[in-house]
N, C-alpha and C positions, 0 to 999 in steps of 0.2 A: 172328707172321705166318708164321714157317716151317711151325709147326705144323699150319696150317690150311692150308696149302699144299701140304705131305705128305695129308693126310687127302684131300682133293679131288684131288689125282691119282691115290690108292692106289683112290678110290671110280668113278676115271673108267677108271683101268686096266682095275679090275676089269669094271665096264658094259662098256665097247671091247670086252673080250674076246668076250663072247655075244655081240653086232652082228657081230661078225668073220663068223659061220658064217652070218650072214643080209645074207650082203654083197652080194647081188644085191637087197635091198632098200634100196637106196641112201637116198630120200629123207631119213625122219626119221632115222634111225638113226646118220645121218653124224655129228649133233648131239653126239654122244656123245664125238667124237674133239675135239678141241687145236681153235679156229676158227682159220679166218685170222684177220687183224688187222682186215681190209674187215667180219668178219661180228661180229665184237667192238667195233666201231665202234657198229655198226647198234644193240647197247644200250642206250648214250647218247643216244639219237633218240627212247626213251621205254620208259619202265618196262616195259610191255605185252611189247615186244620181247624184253626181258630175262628175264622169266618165262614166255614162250613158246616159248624155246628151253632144252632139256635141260641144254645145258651150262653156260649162263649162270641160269638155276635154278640148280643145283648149286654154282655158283662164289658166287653171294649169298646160299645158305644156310648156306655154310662162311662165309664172309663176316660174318653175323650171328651165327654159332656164336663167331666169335670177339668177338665185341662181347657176348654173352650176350642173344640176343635173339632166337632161334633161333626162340621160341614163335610168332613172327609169322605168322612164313613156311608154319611148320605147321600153326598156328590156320586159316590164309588158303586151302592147300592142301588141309584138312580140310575145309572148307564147298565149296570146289569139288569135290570126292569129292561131298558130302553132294547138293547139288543135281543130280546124276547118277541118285541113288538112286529106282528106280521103284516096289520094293516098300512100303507101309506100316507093316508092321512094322519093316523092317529103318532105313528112315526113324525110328522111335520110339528103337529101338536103338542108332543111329549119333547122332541127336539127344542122346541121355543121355550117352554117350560123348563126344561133344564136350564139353557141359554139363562134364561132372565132370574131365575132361582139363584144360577153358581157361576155366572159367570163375569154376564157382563159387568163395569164397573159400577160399585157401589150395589151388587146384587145384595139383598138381603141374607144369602150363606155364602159370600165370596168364597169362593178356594182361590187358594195361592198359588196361580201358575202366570208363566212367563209373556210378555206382552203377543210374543209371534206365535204362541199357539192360542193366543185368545182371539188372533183375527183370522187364524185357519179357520176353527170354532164360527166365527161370525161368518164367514165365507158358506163353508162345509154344510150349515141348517138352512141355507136356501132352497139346497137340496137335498135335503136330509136323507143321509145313508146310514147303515149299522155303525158305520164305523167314524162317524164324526167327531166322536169323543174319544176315539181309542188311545190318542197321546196324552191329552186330560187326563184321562182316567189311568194310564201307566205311571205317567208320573204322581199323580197321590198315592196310589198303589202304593208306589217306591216309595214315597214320602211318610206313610205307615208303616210299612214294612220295616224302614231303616230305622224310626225316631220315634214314634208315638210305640209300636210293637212290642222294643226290648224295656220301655217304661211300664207297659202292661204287667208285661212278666218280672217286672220287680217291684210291683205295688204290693200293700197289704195285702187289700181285695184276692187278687190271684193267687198271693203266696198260702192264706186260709182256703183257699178252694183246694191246694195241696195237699194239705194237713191231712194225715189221717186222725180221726176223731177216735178218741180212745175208747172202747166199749165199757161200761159202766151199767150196774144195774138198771139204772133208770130205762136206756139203753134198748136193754134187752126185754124188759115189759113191752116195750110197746109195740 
């Protein structure tokens, strides 16, 4: 746990720092810093929320890193990139890339999905459309959502993001 707890702050320090110089862009950018506990709450309220915001992304995908399960999240991430994608080629491109990234057998981030949609999958990126992945990618979805999600929210890591920190002189100096 420590481990993965070093890594995601050393990854949020670093983030922080560039947002620092674009701090009149408050909005999203803030995401990047430490939440309160109120906006660390608001993950537990549904998965969506949690992969919605930067830093609760980050904290479930160290999270998963440490369970070795990382591919999910990446696979998941990967197809949200992909359905972005306007151009056609770079669509074919990105398609095969994923393909060979998470899918086919023995890929270097296998996901765990069922033989007949891995030959949809094989089929589907010859001509690669938005939606080639969309069953892959429902089911990790699901497959987070159900198992890896409610272990998030009962790790340390999460449960201290809850805490409220009790104010103390030192505290208040700074």
């Amino acid at each position: 746990i420590k481990d993965w707890k070093t890594r995601l702050s050393y990854f949020l320090q670093n983030s922080s720092n560039s947002t620092k110089i674009k701090s009149k862009n408050v909005g999203k950018h803030r995401t990047y810093f430490r939440p309160s506990p109120e906006e660390a709450q608001l993950w537990s309220e549904a998965f969506d929320e949690l992969l919605a915001n930067k830093y609760g992304l980050a904290a479930f995908r160290a999270f998963l890193k440490s369970e070795f399960c990382e591919e999910n999240i990446e696979f998941w991430l990967a197809c949200e990139d992909f359905k972005k994608t306007k151009s056609p080629q770079k669509l074919t491109s990105k398609a095969k890339k994923i393909y060979n990234d998470f899918i086919e057998k023995e890929a270097p981030k296998e996901i765990n999905i069922d033989f007949q949609t891995k030959n949809m999958i094989a089929q589907n990126i010859q001509e690669a459309t938005h939606t080639c992945f969309s069953a892959a990618q429902k089911r990790v979805y699901s497959l987070m959502e159900n198992n890896s999600y409610p272990r998030f929210l009962e790790s340390e890591f999460y449960q201290e993001l809850c805490k409220k920190t009790p104010i103390t002189r030192a505290t208040q100096e700074t």
